[in-house]
N, C-alpha and C positions, 0 to 999 in steps of 0.2 A: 812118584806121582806124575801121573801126564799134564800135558797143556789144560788149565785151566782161561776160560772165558768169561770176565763178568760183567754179566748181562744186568744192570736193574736187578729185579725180584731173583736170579737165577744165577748159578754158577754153572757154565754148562762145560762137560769137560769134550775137546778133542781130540779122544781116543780116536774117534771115528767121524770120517766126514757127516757136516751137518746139511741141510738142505731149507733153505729159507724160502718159504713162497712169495710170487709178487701179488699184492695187492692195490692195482692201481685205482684212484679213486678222480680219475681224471677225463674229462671231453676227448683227449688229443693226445692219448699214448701210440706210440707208433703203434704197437702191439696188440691191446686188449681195451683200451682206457674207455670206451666207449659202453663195451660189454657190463661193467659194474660202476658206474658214474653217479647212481646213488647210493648213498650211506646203506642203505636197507641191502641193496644190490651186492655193495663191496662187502658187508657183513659176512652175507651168504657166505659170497666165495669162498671168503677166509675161513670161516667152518669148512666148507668142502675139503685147503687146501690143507687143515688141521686132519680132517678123517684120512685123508691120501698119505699120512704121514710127515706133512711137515715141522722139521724141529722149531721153526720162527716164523715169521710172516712178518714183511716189509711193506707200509700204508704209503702209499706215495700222492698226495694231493696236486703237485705240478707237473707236468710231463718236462723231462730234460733232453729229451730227443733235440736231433740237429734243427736249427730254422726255429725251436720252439717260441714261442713268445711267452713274456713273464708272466706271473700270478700275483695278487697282490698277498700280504700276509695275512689281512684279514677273511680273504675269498679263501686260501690254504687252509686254513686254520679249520673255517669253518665245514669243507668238506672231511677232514681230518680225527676231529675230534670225535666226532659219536662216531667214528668205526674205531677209535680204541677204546670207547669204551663199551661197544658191540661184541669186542673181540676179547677183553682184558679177564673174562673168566677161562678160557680155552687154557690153561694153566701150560702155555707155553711165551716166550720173548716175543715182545712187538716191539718192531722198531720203527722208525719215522724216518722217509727217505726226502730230506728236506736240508736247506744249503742258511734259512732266514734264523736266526737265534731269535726273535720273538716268538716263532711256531717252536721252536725247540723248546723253551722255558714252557707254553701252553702244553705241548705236547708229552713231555715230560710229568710236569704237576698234572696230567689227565692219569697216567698210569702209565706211561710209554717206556720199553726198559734198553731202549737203543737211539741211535742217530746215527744215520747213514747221509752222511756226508759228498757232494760229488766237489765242493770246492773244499774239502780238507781242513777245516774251521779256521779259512783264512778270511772270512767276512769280519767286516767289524765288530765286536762283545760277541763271535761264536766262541770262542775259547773260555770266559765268562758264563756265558750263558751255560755250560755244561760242568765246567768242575767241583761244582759244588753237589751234585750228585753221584751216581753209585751206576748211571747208565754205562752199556756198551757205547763204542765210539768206531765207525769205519771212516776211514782217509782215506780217499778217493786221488788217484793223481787225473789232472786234467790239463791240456797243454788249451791255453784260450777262452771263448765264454760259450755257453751253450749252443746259442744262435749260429753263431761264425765257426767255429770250431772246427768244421770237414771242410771248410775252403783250402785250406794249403798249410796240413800237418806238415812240420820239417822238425829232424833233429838234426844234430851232429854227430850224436853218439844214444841211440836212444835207451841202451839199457841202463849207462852211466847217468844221464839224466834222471833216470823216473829213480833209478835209488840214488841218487842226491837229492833228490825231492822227499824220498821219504825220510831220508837221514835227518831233512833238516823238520819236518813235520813233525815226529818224533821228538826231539832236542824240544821244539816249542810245547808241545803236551806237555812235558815233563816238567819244562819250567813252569808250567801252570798246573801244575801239583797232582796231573794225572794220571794213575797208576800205571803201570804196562800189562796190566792183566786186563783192562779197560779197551786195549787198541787193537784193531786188526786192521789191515790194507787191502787196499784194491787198486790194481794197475792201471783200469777206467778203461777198460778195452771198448773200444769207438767214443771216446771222448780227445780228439784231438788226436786221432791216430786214424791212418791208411792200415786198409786189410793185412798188407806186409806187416805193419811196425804191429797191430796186432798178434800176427800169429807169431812175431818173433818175441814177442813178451809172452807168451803161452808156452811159447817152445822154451825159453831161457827164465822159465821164472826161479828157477833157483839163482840164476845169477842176478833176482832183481833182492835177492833178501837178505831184509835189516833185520839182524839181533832175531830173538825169537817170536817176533811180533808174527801170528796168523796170516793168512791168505783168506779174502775172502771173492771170490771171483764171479761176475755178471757177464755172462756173454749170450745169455739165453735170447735166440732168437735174433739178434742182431743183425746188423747189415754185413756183417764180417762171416758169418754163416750162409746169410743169402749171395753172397761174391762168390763161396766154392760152389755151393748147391744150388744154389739162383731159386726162385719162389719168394711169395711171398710173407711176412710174419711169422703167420700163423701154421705156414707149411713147411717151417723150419725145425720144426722138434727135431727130430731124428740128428741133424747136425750140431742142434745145441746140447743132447747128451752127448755125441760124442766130444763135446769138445772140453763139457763139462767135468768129462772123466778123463780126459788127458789133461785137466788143471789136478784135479786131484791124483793123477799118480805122479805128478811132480809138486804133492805137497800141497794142495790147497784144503784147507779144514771148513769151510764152507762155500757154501754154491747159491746164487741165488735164482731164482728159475721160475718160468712160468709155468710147466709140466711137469709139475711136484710127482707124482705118482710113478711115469716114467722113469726120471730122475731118482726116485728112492729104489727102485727095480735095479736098475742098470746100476750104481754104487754097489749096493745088497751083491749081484751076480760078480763083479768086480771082485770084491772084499772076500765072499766066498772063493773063487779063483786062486787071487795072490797071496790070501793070507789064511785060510780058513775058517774064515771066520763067518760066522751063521747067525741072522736074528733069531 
């Protein structure tokens, strides 16, 4: 039996790379936040990002961009909630891309069947706040806090860092009763990293992996895409599949992307290529 994932309502298995769309439901995503900033708006999308073939969709009501400034839990909350429950018939995973355990506990008791984490449930009661349910969990490594975080990334050793951070993230899950079928990771590419220490966590992701815990990797569209390719955002596709598929042939089982359809194309051709394999 292969890699099982569980998600909330779903067990999804990682036979095959999966593809999460973003759904941001925010003023001031570097990216798109603006384009679906209402409920009704971000709905849409996420149908859209469902028919293009997405396996999950990730609601994000803060923007965690560099320089960003905070939300409060109640302003979250409330962009938040009627798109999962806009979106919770699409009979695929929603997850909630949120760092506050009181949006987690709301978000969850709505229908939510994920938490995607960028500070790794090291907030106070996030560990709490989630083990008593049956949702997915991503741990996020992040060097700093949102705001400050691209002023002056430094490691010493950065591959040995980010997996001693997961080692020990891992270790705390477990002692708060959270299964391992529960956890996937994410390296947090542009979260407290230069374009280098980026692409050397892309290039070296096998040497970043704990035990059998999942990859799930965000680099869509990033500032790390724009450094090779330069443009803007939105004129990054092209860069963020490719880089999207050099995480998954070094093993990453999900992708999170704003260019879903793309994205399911260029896997699909991939996967036919290396392995023969055909939807």
């Amino acid at each position: 039996m292969g890699l099982v994932f569980q998600c909330g309502r779903f067990e999804l298995s990682l036979e095959r790379p999966l593809v999460m769309g973003i759904v941001n439901v925010t003023p001031d995503s570097f990216s798109d936040g603006a384009a679906h900033f209402s409920a009704e708006q971000a709905i849409a999308h996420g149908r859209l990002l469902h028919s293009q073939g997405a396996h999950l969709l990730d609601i994000g009501g803060e923007s965690t961009r560099p320089g960003a400034e905070p939300v409060s839990a109640a302003d979250e909350a409330q962009r938040i909630l009627p798109v999962i429950e806009g979106l919770r018939g699409l009979g695929i995973p929603l997850s909630v891309d949120t760092f506050k355990p009181q949006v987690m506990t709301l978000a969850l008791d709505a229908g939510a069947d994920m938490i995607n984490d960028i500070y790794a449930l090291r907030q106070p009661g996030a560990l709490q706040a989630v083990a008593g349910y049956n949702c997915g969990l991503c741990v996020m490594h992040m060097q700093g806090q949102p705001k400050t975080m691209q002023q002056a990334p430094a490691y010493d050793d950065i591959i040995r860092q980010v997996r001693q951070f997961f080692q020990n993230r891992v270790l705390a899950l477990q002692d708060a009763g959270i299964a391992a079928q529960r956890i996937a990771l994410d390296p947090g590419f542009g979260f407290g990293k230069t374009a280098a220490q980026n692409y050397q966590l892309l290039r070296q992701l096998d040497d970043l992996k704990v035990g059998h815990y999942p990859w799930l990797l965000g680099v869509s569209r990033k500032s790390m895409i724009g450094h090779v390719t330069g443009g803007e955002p939105s004129e990054r596709m092209a860069g963020s599949i490719a880089a999207a598929l050099a995480g998954v042939a070094r093993g990453a089982r999900m992708v999170r992307v704003h260019d879903v359809k793309a994205t399911v194309d260029a896997i699909n051709v991939w996967l036919a290529t290396e392995y023969g394999i055909f939807s």
